[in-house]
C-alpha positions as CSV (number, residue, x, y, z in Angstrom):
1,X,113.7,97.9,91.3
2,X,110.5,95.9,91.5
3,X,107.0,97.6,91.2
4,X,103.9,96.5,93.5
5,X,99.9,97.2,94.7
6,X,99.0,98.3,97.9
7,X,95.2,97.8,98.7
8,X,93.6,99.9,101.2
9,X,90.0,100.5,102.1
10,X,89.8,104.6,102.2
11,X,87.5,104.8,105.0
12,X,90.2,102.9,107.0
13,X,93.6,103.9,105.7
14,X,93.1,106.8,102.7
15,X,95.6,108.4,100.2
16,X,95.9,111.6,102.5
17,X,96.3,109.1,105.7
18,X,99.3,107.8,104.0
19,X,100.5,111.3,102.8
20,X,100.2,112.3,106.1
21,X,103.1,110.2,107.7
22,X,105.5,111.9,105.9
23,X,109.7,110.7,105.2
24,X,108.7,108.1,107.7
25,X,105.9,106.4,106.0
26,X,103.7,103.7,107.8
27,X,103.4,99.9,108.2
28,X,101.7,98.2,105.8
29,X,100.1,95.7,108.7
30,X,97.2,93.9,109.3
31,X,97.7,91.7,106.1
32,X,96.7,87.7,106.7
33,X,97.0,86.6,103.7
34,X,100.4,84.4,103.2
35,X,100.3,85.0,99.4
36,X,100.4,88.7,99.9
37,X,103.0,88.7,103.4
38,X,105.7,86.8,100.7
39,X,105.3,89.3,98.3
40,X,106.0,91.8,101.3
41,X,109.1,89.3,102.0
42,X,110.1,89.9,98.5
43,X,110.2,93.5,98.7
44,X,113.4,95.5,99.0
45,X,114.3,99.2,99.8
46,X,113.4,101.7,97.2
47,X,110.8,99.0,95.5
48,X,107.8,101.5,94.3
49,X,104.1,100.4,94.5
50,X,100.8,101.9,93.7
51,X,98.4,102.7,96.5
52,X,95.0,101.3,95.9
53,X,92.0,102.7,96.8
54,X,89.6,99.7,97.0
55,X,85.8,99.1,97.8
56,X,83.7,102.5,96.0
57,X,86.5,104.0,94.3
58,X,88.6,101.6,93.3
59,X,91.1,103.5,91.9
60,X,95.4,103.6,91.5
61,X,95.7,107.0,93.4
62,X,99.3,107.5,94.2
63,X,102.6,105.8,94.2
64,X,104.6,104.9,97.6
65,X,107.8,103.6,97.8
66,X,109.1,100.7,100.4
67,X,111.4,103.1,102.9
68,X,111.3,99.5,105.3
69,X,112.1,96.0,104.4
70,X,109.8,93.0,106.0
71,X,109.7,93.0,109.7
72,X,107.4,91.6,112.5
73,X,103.8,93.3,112.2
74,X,103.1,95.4,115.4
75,X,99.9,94.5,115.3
76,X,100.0,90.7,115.9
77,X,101.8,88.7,118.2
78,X,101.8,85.8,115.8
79,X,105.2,85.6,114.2
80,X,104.0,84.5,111.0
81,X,102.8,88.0,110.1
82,X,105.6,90.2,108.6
83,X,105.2,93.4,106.8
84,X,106.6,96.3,105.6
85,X,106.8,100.2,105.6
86,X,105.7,102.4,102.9
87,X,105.9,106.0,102.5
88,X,103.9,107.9,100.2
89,X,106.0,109.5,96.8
90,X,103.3,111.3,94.6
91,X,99.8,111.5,93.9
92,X,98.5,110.3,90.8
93,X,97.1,113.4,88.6
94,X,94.4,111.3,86.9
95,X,93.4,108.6,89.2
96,X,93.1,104.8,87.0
97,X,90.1,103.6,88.0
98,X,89.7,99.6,87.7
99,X,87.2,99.6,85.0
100,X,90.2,101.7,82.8
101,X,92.5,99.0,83.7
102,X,90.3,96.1,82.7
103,X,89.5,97.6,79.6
104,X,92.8,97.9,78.5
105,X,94.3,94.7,76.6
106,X,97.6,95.4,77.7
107,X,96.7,94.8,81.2
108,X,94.6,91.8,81.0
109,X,97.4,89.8,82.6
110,X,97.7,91.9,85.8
111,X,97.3,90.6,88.8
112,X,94.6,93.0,89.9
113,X,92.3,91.9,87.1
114,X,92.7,88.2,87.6
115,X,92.9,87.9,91.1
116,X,91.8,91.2,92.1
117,X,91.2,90.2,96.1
118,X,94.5,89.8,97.2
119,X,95.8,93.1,99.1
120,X,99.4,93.0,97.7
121,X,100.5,92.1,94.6
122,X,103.1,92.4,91.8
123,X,102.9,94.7,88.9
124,X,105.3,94.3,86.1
125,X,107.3,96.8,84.6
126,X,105.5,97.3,81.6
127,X,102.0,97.3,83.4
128,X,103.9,99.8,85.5
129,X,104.4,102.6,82.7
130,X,101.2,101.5,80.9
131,X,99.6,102.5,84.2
132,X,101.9,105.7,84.9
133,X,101.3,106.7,81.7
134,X,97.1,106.7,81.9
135,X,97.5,108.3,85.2
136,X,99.7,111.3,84.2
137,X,102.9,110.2,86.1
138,X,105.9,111.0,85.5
139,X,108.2,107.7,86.0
């Protein structure tokens, strides 16, 4: 298994917005960045991710998992555009806000703190639990 971010704006697609789909989960479309579409190429069933609430919050506030591998995004008729589907898991008890993630040494080599634009990224698995673990999640 392989352990991702998932950005999202919560005035456009929240936490409960993604709850709210349910077993069947939603696309993860819209993305236009070809950095972040391979890392949605890479992705296989079961792969877990946090969901990132960015812009006021920014915050790690629950954990999804990928319940679809990449496919066209329904949104475009460019075939360049791929995505996946996501469905939401568990909400994280203590939310990790960005500045707790930046202030933590072990996590100076994430992703999110040195390139902290890009809309999907990897997470390793130690940055995984160290993240789990200051949220309250059980992994």
């Amino acid at each position: 298994m392989r352990y991702w971010l998932f950005k999202s704006e919560p005035s456009t697609w929240g936490w409960h917005d993604q709850q709210a789909k349910g077993e069947v989960g939603e696309e993860w479309d819209g993305v236009r960045n070809y950095q972040a579409r391979n890392f949605m190429r890479e992705m296989a069933l079961g792969d877990r991710g946090f969901f990132y609430h960015s812009q006021k919050e920014k915050s790690v506030v629950g954990i999804v998992e990928v319940c679809a591998t990449a496919h066209p995004d329904s949104t475009t008729d460019d075939d360049r555009w791929d995505c996946v589907d996501i469905k939401a898991v568990a909400t994280v008890p203590n939310p990790v806000s960005l500045d707790i993630i930046k202030a933590d040494p072990r996590l100076a080599e994430m992703v999110l703190v040195k390139s902290s634009r890009l809309s999907v990224q990897p997470v390793t698995e130690d940055e995984w639990q160290i993240i789990c673990d200051l949220g309250g999640v059980q992994s």
